[in-house]
Biopython code that builds the backbone (N, CA, C, O; Angstrom):
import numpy as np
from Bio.PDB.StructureBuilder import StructureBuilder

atoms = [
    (1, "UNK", "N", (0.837, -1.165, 0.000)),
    (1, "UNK", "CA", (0.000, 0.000, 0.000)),
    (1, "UNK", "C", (0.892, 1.241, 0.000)),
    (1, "UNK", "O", (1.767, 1.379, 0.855)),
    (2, "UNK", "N", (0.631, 2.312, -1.138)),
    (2, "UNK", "CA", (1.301, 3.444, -0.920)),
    (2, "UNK", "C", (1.060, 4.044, 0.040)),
    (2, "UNK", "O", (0.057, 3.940, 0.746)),
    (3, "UNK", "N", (2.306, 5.008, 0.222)),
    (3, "UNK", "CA", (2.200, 6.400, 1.377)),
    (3, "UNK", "C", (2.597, 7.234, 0.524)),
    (3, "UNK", "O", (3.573, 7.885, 0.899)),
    (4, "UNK", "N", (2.146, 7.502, -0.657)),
    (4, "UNK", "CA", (3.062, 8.770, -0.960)),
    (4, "UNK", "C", (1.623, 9.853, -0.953)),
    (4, "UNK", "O", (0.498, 9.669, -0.488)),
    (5, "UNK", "N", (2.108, 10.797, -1.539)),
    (5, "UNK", "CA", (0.734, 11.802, -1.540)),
    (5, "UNK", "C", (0.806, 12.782, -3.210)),
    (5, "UNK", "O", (1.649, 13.250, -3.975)),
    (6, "UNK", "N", (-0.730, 12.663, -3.067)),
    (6, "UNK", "CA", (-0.429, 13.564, -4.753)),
    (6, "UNK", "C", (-1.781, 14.798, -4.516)),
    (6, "UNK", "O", (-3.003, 14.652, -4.560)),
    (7, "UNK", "N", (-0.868, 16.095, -4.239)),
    (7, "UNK", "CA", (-1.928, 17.213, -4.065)),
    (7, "UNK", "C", (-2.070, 18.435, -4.898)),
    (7, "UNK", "O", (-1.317, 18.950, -5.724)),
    (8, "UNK", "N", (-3.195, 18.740, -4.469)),
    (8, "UNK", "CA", (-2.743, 20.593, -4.968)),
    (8, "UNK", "C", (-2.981, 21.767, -4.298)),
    (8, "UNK", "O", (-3.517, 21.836, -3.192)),
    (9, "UNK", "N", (-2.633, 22.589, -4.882)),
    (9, "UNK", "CA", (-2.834, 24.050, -3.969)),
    (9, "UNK", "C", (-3.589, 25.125, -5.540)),
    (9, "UNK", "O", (-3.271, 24.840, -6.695)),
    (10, "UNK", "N", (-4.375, 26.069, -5.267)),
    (10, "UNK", "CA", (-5.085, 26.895, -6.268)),
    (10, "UNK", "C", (-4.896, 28.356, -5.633)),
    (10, "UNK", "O", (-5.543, 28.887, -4.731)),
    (11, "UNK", "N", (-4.101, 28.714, -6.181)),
    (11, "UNK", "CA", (-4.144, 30.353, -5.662)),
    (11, "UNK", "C", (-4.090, 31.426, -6.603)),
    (11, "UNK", "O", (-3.145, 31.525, -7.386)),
    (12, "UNK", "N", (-5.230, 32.397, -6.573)),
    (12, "UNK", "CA", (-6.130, 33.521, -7.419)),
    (12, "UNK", "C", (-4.483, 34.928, -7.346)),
    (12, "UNK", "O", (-4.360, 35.845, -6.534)),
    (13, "UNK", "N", (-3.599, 34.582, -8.403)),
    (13, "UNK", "CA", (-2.834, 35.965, -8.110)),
    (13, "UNK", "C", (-3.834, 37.547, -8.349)),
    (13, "UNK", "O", (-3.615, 38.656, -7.862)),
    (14, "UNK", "N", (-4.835, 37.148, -9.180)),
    (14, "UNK", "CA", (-5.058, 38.585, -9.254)),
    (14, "UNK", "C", (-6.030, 39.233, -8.071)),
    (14, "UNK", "O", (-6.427, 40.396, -8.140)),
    (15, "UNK", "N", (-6.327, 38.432, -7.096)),
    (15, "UNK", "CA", (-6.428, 38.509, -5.495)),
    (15, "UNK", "C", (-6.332, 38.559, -4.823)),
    (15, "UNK", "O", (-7.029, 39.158, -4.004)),
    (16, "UNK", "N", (-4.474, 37.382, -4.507)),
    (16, "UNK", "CA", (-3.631, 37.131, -3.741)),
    (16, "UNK", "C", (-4.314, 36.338, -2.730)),
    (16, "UNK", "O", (-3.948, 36.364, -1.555)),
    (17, "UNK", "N", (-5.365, 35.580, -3.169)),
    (17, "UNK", "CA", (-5.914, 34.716, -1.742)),
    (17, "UNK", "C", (-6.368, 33.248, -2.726)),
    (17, "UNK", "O", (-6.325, 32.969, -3.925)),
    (18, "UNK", "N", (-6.674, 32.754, -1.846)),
    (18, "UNK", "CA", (-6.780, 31.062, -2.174)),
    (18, "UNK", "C", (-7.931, 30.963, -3.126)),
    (18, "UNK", "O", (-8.895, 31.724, -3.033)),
    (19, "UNK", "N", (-7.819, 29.844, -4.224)),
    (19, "UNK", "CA", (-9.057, 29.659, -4.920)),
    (19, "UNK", "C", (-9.986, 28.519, -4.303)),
    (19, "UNK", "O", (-9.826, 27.299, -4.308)),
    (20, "UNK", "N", (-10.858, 29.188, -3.850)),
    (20, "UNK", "CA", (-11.812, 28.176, -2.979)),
    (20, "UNK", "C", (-12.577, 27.334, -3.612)),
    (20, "UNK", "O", (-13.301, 28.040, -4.314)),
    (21, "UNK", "N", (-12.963, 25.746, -3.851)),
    (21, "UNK", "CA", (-13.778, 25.135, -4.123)),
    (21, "UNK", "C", (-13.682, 25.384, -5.679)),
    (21, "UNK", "O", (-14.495, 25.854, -6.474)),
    (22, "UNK", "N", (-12.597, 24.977, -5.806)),
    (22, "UNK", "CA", (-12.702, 24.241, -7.370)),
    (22, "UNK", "C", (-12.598, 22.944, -7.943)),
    (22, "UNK", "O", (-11.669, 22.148, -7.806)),
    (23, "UNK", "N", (-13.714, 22.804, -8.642)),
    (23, "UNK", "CA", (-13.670, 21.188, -8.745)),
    (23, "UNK", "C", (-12.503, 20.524, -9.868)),
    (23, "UNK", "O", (-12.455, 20.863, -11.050)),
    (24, "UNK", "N", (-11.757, 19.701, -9.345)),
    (24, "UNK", "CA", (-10.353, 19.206, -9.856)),
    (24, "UNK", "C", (-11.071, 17.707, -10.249)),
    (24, "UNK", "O", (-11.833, 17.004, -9.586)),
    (25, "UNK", "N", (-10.347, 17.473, -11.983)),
    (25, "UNK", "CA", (-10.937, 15.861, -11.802)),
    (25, "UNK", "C", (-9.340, 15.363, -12.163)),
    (25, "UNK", "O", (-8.530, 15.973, -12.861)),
    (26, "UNK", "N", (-9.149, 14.045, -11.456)),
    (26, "UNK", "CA", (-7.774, 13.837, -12.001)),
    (26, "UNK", "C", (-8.300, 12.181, -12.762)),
    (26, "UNK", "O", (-9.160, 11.339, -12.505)),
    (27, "UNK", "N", (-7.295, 12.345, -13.723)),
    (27, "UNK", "CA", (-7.397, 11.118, -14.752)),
    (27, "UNK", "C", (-6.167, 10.671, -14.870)),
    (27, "UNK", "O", (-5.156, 11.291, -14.542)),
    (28, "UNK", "N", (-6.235, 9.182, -15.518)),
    (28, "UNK", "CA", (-5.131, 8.842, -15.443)),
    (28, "UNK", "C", (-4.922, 7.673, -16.805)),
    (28, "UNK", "O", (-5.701, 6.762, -17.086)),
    (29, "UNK", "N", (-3.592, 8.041, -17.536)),
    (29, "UNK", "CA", (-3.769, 7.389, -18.733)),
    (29, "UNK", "C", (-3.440, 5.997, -18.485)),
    (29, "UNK", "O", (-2.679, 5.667, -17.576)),
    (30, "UNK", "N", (-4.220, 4.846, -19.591)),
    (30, "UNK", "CA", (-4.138, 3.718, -19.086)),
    (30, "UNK", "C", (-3.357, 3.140, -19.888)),
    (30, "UNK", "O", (-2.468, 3.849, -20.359)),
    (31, "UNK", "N", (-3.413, 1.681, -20.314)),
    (31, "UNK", "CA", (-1.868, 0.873, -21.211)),
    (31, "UNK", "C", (-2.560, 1.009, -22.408)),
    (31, "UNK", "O", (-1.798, 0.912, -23.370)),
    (32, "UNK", "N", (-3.864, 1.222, -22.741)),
    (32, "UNK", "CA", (-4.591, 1.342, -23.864)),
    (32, "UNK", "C", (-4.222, 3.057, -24.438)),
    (32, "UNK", "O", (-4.411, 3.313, -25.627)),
    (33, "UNK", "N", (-3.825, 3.876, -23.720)),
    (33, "UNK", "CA", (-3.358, 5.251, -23.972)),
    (33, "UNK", "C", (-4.534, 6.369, -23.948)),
    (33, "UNK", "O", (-4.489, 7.544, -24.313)),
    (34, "UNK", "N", (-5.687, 5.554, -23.354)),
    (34, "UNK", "CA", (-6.780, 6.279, -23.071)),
    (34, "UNK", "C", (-6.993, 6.766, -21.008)),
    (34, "UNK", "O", (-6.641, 6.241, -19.951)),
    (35, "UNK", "N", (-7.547, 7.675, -21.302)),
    (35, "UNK", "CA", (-7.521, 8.818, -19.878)),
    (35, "UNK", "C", (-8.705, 8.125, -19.203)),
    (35, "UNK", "O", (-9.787, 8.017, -19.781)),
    (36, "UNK", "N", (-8.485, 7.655, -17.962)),
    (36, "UNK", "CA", (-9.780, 7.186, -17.233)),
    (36, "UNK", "C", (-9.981, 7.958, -15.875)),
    (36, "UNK", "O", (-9.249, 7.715, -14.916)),
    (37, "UNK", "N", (-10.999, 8.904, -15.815)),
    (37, "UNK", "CA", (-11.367, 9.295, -14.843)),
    (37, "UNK", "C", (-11.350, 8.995, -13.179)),
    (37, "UNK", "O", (-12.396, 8.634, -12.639)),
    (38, "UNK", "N", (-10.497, 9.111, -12.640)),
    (38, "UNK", "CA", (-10.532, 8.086, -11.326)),
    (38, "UNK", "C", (-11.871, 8.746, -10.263)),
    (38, "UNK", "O", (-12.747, 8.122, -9.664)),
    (39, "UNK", "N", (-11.612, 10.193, -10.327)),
    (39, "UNK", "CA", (-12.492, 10.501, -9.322)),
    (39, "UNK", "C", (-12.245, 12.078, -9.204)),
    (39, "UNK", "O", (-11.210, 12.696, -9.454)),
    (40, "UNK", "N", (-13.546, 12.584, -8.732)),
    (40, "UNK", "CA", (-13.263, 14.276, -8.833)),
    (40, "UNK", "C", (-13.120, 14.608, -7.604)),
    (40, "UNK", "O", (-13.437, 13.674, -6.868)),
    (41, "UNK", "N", (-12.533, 16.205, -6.646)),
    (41, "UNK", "CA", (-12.437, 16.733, -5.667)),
    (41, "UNK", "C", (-12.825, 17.900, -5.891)),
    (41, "UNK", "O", (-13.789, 18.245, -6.575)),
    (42, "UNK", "N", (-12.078, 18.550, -5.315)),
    (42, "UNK", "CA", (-12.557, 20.091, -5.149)),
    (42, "UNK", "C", (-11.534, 20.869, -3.966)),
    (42, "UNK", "O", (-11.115, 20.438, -2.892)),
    (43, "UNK", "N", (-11.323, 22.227, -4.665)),
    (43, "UNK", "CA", (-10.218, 22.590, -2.973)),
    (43, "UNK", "C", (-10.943, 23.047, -2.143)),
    (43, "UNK", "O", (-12.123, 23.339, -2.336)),
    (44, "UNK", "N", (-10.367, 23.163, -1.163)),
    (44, "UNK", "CA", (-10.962, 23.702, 0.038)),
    (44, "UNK", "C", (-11.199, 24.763, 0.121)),
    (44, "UNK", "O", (-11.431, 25.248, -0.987)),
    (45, "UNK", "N", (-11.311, 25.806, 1.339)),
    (45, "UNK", "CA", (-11.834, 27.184, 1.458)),
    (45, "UNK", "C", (-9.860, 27.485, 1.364)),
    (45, "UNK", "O", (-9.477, 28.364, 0.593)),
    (46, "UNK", "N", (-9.516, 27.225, 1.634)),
    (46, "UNK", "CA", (-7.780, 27.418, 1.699)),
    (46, "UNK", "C", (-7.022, 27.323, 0.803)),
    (46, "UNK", "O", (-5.872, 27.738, 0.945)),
    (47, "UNK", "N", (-7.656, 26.464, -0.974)),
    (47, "UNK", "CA", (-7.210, 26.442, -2.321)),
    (47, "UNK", "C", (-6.712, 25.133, -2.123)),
    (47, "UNK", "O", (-5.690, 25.017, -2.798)),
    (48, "UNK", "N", (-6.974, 24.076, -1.492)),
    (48, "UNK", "CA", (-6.003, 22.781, -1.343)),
    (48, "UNK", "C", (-6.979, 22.011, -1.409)),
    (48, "UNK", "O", (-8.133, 22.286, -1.080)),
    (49, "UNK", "N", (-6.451, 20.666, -1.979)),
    (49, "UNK", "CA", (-6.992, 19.577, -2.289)),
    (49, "UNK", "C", (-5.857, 18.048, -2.401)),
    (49, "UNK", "O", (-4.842, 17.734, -3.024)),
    (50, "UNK", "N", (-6.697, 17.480, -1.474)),
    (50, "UNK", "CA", (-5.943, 15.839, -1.934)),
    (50, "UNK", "C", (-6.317, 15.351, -3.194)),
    (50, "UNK", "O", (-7.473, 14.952, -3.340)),
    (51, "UNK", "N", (-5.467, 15.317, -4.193)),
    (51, "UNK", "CA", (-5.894, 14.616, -5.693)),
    (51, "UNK", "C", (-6.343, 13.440, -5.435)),
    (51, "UNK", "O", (-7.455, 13.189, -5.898)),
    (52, "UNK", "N", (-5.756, 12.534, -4.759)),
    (52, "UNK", "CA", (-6.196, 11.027, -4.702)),
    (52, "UNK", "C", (-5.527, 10.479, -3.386)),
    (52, "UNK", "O", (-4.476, 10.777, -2.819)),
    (53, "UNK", "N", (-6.570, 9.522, -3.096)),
    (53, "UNK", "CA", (-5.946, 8.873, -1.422)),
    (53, "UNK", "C", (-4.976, 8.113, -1.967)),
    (53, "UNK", "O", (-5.005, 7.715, -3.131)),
    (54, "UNK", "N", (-3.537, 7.738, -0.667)),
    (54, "UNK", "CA", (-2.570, 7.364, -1.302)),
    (54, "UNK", "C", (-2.881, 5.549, -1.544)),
    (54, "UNK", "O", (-1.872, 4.927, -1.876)),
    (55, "UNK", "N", (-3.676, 5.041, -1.455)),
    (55, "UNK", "CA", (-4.330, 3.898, -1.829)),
    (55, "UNK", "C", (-4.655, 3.739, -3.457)),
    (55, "UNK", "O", (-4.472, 2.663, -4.025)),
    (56, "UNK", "N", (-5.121, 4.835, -4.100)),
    (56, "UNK", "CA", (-5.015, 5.057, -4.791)),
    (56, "UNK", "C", (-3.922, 5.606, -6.146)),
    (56, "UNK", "O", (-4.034, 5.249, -7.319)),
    (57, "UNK", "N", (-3.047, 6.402, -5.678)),
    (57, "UNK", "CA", (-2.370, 6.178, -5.936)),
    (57, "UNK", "C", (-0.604, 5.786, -6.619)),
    (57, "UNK", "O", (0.384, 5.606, -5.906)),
    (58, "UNK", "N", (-0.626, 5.743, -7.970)),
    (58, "UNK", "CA", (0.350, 4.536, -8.419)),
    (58, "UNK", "C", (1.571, 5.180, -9.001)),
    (58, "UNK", "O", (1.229, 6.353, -8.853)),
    (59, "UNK", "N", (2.518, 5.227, -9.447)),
    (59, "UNK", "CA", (3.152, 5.858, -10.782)),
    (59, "UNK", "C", (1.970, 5.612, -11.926)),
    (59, "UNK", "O", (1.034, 4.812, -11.935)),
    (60, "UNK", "N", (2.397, 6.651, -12.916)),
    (60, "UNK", "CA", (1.359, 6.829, -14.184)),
    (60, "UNK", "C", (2.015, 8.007, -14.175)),
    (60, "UNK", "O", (2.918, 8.473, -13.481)),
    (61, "UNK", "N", (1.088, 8.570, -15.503)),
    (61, "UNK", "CA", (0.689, 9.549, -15.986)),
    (61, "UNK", "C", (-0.746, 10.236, -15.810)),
    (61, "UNK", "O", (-1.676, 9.595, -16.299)),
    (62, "UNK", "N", (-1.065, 11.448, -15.182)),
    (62, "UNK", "CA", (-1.910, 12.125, -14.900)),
    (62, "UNK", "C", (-2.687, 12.817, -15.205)),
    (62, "UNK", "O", (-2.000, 13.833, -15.089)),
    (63, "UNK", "N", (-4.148, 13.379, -15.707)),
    (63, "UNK", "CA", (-4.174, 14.739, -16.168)),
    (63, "UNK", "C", (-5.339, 15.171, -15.106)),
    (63, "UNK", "O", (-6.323, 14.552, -14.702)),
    (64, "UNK", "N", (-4.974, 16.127, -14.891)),
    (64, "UNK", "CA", (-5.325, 17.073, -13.720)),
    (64, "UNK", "C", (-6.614, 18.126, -14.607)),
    (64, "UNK", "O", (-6.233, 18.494, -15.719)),
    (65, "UNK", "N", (-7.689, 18.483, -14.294)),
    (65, "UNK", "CA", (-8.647, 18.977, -14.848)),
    (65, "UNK", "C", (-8.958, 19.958, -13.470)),
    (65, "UNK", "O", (-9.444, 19.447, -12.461)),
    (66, "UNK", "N", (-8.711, 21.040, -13.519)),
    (66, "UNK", "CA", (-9.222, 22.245, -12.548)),
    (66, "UNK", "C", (-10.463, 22.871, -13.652)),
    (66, "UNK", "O", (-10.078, 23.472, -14.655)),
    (67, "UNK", "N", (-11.807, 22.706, -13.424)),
    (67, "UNK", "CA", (-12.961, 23.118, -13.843)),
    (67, "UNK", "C", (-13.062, 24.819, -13.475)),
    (67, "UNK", "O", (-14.015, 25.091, -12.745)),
    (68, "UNK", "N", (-12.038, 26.198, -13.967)),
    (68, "UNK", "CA", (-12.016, 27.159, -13.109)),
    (68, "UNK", "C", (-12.905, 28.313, -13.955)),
    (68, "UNK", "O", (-12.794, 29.539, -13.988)),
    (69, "UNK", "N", (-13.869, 27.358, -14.648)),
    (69, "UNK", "CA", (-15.164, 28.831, -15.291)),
    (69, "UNK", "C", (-16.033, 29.265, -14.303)),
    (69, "UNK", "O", (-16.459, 30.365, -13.950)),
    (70, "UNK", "N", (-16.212, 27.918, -13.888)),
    (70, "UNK", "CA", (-17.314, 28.414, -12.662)),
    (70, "UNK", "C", (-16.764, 29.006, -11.491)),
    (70, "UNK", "O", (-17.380, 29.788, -10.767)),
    (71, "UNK", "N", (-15.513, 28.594, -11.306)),
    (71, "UNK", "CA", (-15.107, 29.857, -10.421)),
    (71, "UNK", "C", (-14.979, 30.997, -10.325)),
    (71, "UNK", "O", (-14.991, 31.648, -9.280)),
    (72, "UNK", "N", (-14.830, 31.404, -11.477)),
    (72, "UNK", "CA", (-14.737, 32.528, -12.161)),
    (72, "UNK", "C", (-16.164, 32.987, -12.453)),
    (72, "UNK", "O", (-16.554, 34.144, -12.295)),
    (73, "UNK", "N", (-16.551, 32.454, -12.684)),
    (73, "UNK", "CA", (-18.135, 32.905, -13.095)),
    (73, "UNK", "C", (-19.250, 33.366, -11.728)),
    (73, "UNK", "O", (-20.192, 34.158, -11.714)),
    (74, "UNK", "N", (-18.681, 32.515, -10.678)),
    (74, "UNK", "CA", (-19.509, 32.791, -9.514)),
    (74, "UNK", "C", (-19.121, 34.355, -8.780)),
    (74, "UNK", "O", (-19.483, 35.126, -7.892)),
    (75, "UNK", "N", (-18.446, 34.233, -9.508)),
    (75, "UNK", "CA", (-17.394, 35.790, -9.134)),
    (75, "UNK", "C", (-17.953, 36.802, -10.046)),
    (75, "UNK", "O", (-17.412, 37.907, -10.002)),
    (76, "UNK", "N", (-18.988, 36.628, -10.910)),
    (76, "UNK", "CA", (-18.703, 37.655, -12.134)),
    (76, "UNK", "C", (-17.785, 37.909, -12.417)),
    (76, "UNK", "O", (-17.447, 38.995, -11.945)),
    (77, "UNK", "N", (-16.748, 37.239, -13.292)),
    (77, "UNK", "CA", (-15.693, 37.639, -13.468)),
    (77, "UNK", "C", (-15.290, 36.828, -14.844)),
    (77, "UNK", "O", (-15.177, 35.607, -14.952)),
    (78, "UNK", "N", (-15.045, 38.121, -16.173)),
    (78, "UNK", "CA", (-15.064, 36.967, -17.266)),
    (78, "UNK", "C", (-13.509, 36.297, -17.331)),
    (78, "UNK", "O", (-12.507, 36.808, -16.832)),
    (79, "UNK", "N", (-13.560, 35.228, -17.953)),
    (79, "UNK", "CA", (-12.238, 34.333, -17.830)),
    (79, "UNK", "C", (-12.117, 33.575, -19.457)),
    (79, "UNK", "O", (-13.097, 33.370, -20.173)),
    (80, "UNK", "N", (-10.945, 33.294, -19.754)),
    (80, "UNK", "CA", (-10.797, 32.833, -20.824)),
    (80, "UNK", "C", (-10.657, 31.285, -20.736)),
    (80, "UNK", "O", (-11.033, 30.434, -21.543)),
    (81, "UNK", "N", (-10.214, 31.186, -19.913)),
    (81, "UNK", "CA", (-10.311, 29.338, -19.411)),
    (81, "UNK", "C", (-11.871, 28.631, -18.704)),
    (81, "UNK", "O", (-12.309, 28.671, -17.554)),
    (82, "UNK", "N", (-12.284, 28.158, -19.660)),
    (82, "UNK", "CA", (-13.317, 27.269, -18.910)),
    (82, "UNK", "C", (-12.243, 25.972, -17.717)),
    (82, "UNK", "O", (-12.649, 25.439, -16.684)),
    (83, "UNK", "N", (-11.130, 25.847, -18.250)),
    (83, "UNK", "CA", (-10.936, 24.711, -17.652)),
    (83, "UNK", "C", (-9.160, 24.745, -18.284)),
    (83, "UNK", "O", (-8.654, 25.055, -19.363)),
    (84, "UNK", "N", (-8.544, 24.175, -16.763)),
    (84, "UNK", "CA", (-6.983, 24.754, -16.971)),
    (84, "UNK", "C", (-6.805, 22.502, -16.954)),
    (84, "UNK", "O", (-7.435, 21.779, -16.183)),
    (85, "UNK", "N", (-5.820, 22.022, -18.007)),
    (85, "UNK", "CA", (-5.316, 20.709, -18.200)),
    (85, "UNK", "C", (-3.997, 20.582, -17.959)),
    (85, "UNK", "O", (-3.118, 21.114, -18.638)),
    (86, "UNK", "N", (-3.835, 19.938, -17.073)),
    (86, "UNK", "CA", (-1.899, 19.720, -16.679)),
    (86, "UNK", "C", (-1.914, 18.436, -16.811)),
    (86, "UNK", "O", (-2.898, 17.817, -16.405)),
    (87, "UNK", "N", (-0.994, 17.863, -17.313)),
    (87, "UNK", "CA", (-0.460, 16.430, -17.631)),
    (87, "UNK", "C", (0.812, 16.313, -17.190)),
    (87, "UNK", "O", (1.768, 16.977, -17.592)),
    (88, "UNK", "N", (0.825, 15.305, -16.203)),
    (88, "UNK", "CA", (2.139, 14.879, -15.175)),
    (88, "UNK", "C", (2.429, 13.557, -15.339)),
    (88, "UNK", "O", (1.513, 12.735, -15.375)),
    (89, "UNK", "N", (3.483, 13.258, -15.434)),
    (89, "UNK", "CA", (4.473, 12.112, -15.190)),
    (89, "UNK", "C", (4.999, 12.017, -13.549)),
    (89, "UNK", "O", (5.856, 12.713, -13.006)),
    (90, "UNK", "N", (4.110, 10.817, -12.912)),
    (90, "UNK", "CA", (4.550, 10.597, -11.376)),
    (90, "UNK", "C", (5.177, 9.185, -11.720)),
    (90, "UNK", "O", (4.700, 8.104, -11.375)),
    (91, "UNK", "N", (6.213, 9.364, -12.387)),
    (91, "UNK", "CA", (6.999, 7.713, -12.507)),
    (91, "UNK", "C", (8.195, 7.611, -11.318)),
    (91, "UNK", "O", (8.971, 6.661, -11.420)),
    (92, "UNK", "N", (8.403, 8.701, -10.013)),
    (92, "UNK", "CA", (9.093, 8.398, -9.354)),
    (92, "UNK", "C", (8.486, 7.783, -7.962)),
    (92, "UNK", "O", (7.261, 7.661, -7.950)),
    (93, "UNK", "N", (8.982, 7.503, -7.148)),
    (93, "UNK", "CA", (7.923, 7.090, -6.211)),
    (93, "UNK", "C", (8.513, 7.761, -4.861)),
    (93, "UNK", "O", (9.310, 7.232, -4.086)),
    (94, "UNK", "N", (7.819, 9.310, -4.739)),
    (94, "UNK", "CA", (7.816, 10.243, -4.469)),
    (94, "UNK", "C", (6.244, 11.228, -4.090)),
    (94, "UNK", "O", (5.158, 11.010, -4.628)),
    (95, "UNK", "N", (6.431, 11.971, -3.369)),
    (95, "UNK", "CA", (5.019, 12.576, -2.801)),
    (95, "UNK", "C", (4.974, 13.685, -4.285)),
    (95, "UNK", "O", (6.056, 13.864, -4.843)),
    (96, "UNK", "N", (4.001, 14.230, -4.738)),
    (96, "UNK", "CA", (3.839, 15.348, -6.075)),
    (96, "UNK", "C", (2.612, 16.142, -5.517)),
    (96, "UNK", "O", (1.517, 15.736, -5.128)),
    (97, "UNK", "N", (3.280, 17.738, -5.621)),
    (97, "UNK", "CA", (2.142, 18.488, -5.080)),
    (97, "UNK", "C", (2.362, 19.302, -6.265)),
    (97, "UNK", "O", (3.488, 19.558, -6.693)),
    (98, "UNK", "N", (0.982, 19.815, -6.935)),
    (98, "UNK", "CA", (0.854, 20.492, -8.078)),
    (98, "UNK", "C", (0.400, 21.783, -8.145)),
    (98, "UNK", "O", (-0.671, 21.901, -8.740)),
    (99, "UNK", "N", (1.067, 23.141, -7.561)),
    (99, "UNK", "CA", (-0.171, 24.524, -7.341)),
    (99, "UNK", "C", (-0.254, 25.201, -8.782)),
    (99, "UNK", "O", (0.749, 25.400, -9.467)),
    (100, "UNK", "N", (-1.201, 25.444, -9.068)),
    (100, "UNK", "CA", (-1.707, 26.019, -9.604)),
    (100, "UNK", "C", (-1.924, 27.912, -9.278)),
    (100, "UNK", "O", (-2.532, 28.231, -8.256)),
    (101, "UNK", "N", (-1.437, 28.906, -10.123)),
    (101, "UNK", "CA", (-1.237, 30.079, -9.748)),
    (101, "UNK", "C", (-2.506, 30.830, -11.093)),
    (101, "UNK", "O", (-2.594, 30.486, -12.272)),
    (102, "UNK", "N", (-2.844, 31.273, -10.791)),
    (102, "UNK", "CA", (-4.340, 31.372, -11.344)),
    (102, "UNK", "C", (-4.628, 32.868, -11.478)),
    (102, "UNK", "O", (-4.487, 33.624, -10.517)),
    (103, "UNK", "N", (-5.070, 33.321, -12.784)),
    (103, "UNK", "CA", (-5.825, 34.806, -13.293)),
    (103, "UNK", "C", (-6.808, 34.275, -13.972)),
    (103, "UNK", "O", (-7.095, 33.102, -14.207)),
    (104, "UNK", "N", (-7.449, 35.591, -14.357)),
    (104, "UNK", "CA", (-8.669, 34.970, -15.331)),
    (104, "UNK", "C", (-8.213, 34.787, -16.829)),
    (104, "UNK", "O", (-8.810, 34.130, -17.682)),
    (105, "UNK", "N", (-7.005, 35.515, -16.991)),
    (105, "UNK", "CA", (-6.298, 35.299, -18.526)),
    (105, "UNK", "C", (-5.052, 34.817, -18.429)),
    (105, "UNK", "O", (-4.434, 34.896, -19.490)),
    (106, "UNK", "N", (-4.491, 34.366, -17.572)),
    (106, "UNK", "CA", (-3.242, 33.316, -17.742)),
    (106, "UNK", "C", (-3.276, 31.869, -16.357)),
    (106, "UNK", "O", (-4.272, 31.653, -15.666)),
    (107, "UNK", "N", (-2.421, 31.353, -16.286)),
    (107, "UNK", "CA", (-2.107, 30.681, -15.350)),
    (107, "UNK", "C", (-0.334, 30.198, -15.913)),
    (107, "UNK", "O", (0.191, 30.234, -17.026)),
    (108, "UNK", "N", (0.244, 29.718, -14.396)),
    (108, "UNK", "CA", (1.279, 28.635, -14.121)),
    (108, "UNK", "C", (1.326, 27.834, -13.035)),
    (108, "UNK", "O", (0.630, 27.927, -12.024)),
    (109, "UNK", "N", (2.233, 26.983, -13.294)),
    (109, "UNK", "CA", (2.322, 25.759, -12.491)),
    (109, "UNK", "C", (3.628, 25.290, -12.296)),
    (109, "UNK", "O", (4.539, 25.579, -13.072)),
    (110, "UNK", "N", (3.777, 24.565, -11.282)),
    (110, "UNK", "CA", (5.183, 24.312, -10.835)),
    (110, "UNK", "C", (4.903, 22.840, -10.189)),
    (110, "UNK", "O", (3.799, 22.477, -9.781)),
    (111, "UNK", "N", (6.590, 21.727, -10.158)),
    (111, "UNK", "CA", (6.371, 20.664, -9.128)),
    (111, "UNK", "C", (6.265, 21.250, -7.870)),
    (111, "UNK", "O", (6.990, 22.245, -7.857)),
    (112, "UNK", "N", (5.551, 21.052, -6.539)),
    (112, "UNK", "CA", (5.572, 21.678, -5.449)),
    (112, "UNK", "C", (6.554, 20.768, -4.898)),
    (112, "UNK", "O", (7.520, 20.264, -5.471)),
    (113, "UNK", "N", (6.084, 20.605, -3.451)),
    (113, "UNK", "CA", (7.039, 19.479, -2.174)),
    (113, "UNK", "C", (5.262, 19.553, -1.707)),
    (113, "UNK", "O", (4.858, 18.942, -0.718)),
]
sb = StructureBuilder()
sb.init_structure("model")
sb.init_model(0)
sb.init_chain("A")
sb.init_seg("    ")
for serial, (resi, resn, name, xyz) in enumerate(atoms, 1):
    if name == "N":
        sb.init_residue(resn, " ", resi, " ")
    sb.init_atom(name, np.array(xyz, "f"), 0.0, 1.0, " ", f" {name:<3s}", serial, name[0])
structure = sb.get_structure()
């Protein structure tokens, strides 16, 4: 059984405060080279989210789906991203934290700790 951990963090620069309650779906590509949905979350009031319990899981390949229109939208606030896609390689067997740095017209991303 793993212990490692695979998270994220969502933070609004053009706010400077956390992106609350965004729904994250993470997928994961299979030997067929197709993306299977494992399961969706959402961050917290604090911009954080556990991607997947470490039971779950594995080395793979990832794609991370932050759904951030409606965040944006609940805000009145127009945005050019319905939806920000990161694709990760966790082939080490190692903890991976993924933040996400967030406007309504750009974003970046970094490996965290």
């Amino acid at each position: 059984m793993s212990t490692r951990k695979f998270s994220s963090h969502v933070l609004n620069t053009s706010t400077g405060k956390a992106a609350a309650y965004i729904k994250v779906t993470t997928s994961r590509l299979d030997e067929l080279q197709e993306w299977k949905a494992i399961r969706p979350t959402q961050t917290d009031s604090d911009g954080r989210c556990q991607l997947l319990d470490p039971a779950e899981f594995s080395s793979g390949i990832y794609k991370l789906t932050f759904h951030v229109g409606a965040y944006f939208a609940e805000q009145n606030i127009k945005t050019f991203y319905p939806a920000v896609e990161l694709i990760v390689d966790c082939s080490e067997n190692q903890n991976y934290h993924v933040p996400l740095l967030l406007s309504p017209y750009g974003y970046t991303t970094y490996r965290g700790t």
